[in-house]
MMTF fields as JSON, N, C-alpha, C and O atoms, coordinates in Angstrom:
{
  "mmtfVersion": "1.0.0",
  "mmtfProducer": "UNKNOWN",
  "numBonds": 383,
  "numAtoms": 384,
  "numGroups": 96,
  "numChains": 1,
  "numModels": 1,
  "chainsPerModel": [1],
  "groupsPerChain": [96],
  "chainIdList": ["A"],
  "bondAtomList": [4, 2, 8, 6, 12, 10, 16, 14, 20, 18, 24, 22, 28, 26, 32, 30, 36, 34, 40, 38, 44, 42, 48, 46, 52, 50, 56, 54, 60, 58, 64, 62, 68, 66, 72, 70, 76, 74, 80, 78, 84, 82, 88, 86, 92, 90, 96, 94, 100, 98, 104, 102, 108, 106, 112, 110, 116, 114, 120, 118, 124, 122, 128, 126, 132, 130, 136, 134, 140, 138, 144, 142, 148, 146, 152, 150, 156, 154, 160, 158, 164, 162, 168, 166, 172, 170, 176, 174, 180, 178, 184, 182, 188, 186, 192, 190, 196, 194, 200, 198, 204, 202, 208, 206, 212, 210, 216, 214, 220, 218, 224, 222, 228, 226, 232, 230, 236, 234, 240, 238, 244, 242, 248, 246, 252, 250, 256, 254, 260, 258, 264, 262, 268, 266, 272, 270, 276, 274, 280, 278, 284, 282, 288, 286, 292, 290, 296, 294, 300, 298, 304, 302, 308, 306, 312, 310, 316, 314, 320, 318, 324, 322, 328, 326, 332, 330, 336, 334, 340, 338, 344, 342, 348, 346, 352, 350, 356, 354, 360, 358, 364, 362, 368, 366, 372, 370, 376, 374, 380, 378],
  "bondOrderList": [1, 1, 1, 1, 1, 1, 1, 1, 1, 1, 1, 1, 1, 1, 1, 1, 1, 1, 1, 1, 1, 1, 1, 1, 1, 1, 1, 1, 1, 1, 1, 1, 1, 1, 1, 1, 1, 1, 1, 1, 1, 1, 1, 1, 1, 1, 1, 1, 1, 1, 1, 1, 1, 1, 1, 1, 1, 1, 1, 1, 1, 1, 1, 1, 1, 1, 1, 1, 1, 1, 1, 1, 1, 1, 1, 1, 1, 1, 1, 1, 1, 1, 1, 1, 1, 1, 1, 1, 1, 1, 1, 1, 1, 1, 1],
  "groupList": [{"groupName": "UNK", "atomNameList": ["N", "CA", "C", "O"], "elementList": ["N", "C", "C", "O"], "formalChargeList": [0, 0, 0, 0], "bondAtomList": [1, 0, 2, 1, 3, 2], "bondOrderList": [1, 1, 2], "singleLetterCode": "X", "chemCompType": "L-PEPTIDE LINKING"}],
  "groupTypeList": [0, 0, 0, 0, 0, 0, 0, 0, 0, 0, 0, 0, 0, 0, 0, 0, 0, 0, 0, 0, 0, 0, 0, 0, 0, 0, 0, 0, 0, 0, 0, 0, 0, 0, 0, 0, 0, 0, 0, 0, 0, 0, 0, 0, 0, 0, 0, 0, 0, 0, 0, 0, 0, 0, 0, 0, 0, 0, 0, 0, 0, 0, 0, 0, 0, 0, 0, 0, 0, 0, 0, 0, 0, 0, 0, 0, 0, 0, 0, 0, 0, 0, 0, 0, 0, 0, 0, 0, 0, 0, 0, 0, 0, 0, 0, 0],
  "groupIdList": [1, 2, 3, 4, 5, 6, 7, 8, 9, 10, 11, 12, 13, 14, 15, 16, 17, 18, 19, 20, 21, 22, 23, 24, 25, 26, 27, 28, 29, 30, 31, 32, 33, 34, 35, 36, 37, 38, 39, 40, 41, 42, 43, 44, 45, 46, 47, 48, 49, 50, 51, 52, 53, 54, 55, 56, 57, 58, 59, 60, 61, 62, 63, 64, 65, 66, 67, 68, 69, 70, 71, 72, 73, 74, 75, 76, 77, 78, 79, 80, 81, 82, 83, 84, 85, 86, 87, 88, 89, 90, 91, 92, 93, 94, 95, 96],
  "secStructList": [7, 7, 7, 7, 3, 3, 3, 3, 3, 3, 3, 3, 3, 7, 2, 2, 2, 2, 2, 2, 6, 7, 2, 2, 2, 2, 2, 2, 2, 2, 2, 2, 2, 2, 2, 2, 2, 2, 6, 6, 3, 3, 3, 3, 3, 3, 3, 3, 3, 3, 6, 6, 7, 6, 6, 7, 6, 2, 2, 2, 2, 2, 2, 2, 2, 2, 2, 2, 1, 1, 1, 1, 7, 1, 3, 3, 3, 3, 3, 7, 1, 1, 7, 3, 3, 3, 3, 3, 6, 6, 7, 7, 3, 3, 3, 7],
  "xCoordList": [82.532, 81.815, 80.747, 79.861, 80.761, 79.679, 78.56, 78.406, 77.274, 75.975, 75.637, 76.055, 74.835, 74.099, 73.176, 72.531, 73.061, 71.971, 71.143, 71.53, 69.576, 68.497, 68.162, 68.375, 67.465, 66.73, 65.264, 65.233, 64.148, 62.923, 62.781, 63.204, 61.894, 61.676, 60.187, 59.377, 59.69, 58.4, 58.206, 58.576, 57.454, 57.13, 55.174, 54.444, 55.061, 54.116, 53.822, 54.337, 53.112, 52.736, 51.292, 50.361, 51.707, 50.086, 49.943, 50.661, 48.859, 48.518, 48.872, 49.317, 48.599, 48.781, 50.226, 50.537, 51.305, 52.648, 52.899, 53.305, 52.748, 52.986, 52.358, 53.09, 51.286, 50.528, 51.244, 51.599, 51.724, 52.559, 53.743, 54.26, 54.45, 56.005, 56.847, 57.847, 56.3, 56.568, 57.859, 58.185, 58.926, 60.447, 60.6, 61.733, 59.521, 60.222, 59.58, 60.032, 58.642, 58.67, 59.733, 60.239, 60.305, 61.598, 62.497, 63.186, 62.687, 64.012, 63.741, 64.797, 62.593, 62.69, 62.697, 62.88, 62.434, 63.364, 64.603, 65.173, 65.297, 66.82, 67.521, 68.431, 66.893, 67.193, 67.727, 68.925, 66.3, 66.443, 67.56, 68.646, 67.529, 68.651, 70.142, 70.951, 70.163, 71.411, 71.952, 73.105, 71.405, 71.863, 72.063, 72.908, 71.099, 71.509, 72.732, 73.291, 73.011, 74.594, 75.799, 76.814, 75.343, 76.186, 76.665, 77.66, 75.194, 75.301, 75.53, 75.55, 75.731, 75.945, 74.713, 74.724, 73.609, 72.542, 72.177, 72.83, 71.048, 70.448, 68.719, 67.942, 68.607, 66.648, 66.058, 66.278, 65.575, 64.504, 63.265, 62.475, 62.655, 61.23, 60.982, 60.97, 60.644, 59.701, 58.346, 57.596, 58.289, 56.274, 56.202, 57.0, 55.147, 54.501, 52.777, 52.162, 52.413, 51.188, 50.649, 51.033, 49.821, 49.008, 47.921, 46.872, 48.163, 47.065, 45.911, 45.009, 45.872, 44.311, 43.477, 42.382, 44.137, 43.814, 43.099, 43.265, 42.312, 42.067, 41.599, 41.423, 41.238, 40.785, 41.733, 41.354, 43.178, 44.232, 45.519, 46.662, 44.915, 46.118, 46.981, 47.572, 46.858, 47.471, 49.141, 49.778, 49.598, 51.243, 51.457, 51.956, 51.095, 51.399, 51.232, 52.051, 49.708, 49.724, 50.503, 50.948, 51.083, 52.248, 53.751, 54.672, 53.602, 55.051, 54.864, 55.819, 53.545, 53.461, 53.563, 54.233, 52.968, 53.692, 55.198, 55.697, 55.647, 57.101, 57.691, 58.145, 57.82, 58.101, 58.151, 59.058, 56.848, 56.482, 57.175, 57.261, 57.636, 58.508, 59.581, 59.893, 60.387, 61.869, 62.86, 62.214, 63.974, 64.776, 64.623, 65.361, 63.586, 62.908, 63.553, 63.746, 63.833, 64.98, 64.821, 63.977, 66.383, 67.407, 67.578, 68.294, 66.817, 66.962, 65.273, 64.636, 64.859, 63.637, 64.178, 64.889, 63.584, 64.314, 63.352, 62.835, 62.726, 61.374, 61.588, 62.799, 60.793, 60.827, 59.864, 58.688, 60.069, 58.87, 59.442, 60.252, 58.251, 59.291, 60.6, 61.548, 60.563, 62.03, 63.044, 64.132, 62.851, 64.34, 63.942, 62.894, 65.148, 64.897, 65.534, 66.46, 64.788, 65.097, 65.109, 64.157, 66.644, 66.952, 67.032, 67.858, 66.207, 66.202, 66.975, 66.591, 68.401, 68.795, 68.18, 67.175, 68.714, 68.455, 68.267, 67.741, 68.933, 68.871, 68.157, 68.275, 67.315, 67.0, 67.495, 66.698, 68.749, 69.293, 68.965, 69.098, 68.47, 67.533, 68.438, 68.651, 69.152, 69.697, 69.049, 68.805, 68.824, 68.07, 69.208, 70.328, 68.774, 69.731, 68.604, 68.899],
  "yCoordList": [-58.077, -59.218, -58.731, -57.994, -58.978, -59.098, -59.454, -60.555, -58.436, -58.952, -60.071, -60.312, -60.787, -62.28, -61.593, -60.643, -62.193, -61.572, -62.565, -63.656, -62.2, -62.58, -63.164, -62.674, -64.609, -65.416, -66.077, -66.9, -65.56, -66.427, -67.674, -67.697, -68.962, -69.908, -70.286, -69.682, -70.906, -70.69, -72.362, -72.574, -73.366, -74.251, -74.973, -74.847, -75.498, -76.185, -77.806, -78.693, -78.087, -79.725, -79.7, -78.912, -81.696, -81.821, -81.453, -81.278, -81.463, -81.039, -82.601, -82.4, -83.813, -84.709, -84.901, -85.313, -84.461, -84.669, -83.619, -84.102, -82.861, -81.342, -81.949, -81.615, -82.779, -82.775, -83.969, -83.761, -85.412, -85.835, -85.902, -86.752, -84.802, -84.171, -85.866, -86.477, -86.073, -86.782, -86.57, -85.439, -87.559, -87.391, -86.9, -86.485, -86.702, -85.703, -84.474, -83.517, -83.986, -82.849, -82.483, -81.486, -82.981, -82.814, -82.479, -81.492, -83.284, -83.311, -82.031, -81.445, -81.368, -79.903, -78.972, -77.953, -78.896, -77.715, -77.719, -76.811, -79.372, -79.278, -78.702, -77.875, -79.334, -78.157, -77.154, -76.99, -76.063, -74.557, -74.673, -74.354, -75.123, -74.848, -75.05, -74.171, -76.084, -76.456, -75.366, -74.978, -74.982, -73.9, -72.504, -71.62, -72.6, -71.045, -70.946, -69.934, -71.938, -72.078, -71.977, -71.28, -72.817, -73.063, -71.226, -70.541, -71.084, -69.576, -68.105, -66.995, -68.574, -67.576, -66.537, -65.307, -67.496, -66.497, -66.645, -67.304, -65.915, -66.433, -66.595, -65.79, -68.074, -68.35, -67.321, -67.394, -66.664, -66.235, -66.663, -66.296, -67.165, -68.146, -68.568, -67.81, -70.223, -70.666, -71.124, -72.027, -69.893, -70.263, -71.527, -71.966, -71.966, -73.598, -73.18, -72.906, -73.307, -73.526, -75.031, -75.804, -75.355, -76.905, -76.812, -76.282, -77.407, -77.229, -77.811, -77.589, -78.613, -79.056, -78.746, -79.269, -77.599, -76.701, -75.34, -74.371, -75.142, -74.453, -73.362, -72.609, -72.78, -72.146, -71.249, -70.329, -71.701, -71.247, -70.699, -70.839, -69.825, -69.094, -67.842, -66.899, -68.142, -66.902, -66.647, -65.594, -68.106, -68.329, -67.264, -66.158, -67.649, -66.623, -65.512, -64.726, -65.011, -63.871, -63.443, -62.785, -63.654, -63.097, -63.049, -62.274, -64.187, -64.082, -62.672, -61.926, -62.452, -61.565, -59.94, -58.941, -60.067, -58.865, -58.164, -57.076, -59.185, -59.492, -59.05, -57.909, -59.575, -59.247, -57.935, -57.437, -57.4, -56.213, -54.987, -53.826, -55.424, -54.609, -54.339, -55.051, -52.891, -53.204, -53.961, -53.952, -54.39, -54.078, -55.531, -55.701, -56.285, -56.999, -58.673, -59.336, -59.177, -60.084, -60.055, -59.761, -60.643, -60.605, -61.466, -61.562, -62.657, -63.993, -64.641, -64.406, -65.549, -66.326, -67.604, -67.712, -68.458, -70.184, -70.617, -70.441, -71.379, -72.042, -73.058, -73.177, -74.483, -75.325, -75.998, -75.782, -76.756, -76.985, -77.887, -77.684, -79.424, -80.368, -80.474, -80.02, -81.247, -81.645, -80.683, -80.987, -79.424, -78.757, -77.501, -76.993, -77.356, -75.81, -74.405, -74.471, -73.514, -72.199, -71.036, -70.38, -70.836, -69.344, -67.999, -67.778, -67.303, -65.73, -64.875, -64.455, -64.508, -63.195, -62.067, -62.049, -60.724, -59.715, -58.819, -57.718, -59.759, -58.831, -59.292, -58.752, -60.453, -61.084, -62.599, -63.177, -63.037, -64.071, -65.739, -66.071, -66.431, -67.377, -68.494, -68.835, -69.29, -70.518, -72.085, -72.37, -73.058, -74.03, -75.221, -75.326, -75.858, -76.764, -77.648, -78.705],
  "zCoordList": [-34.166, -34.709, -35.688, -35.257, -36.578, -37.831, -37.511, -36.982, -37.803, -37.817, -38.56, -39.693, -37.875, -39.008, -39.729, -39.285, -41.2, -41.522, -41.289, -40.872, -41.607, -40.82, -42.69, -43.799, -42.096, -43.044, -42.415, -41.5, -43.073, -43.136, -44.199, -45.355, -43.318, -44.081, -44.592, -43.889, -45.361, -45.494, -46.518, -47.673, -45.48, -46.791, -46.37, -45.387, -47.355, -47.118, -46.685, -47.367, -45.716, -45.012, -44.852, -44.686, -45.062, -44.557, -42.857, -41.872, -43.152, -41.683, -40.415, -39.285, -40.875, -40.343, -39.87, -38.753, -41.118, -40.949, -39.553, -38.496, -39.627, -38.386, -37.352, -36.421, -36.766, -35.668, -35.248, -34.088, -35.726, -35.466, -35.228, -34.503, -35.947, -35.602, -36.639, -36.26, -37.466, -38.663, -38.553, -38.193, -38.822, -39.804, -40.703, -40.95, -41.648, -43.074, -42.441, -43.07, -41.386, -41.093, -40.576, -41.092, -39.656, -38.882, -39.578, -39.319, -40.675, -41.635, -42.414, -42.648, -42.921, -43.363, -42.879, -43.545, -41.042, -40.125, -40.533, -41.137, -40.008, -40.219, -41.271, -41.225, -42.402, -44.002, -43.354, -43.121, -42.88, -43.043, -42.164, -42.648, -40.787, -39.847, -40.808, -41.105, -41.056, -42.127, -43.006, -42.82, -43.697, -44.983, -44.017, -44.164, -43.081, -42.29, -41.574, -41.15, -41.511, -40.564, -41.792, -41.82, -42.648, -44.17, -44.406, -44.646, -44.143, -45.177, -44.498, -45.029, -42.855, -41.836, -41.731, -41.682, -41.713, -41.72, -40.089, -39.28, -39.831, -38.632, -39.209, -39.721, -38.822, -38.767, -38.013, -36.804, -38.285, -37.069, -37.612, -36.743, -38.431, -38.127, -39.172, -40.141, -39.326, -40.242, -40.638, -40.267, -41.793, -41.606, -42.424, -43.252, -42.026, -42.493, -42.14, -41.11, -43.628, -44.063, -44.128, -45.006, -43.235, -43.239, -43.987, -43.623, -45.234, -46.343, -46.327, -47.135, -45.38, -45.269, -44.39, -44.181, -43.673, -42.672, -43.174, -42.433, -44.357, -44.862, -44.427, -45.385, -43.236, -42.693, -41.837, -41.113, -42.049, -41.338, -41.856, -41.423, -43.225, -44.318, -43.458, -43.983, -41.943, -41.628, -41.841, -41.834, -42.042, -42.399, -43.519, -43.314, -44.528, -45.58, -45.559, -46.036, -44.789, -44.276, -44.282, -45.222, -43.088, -42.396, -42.673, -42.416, -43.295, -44.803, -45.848, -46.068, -46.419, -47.685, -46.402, -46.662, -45.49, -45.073, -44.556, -44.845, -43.739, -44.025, -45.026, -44.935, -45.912, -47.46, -48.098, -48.765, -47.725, -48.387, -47.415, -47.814, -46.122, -45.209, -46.054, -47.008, -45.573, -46.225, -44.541, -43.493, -44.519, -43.902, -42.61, -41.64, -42.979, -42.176, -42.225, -41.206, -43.685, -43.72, -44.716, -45.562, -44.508, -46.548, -47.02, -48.017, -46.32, -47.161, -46.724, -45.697, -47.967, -47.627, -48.445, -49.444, -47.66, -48.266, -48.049, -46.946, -49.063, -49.515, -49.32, -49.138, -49.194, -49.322, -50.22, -49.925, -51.239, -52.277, -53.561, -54.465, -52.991, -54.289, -54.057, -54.699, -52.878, -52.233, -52.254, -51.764, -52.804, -53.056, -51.888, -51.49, -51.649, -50.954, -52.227, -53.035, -51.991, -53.123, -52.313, -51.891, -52.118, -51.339, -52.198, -53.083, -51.849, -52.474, -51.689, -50.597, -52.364, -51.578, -51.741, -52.452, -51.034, -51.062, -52.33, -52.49, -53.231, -54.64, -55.863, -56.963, -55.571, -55.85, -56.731, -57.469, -56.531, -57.02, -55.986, -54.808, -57.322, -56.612, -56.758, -57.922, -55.632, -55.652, -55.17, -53.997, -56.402, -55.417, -55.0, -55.499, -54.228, -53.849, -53.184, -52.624]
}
């Protein structure tokens, strides 16, 4: 059996939408879940920055180190302005 490759997600919400567990929050987990199955990846986590939470940039944090790892995941799928934008490993950017 073939390894999954591993995909991080990363978007931004209000903070109100997340504390309520809102429908369009909901509906942009499902996204990521969606395309990772599409694309035979595996989620292992999506960061979400609550922007009016200003005091709480540790999401990205922890995304920009990620990143700067090698070997750590080969896909990141954004969410931003209704679209999602997947970066592979080589850097080829698909939005959908």
């Amino acid at each position: 059996m073939k390894k999954q490759t591993k995909a991080f997600g990363y978007f931004l919400v209000e903070k109100e939408f997340a504390e309520s567990n809102h429908e369009y929050y909901q509906q942009i987990f499902k996204g990521f879940e969606e395309i990772c199955k599409h694309k035979n990846l595996k989620l292992v986590k999506v960061y979400e920055d609550r922007f009016s939470d200003e005091s709480k940039p540790q999401p990205t944090k922890e995304l920009c180190k990620l990143i700067r790892k090698k070997n750590k995941g080969d896909y990141l799928i954004n969410f931003a302005l209704g679209r999602y934008m997947i970066m592979s490993p080589d850097g080829q950017l698909e939005i959908i």
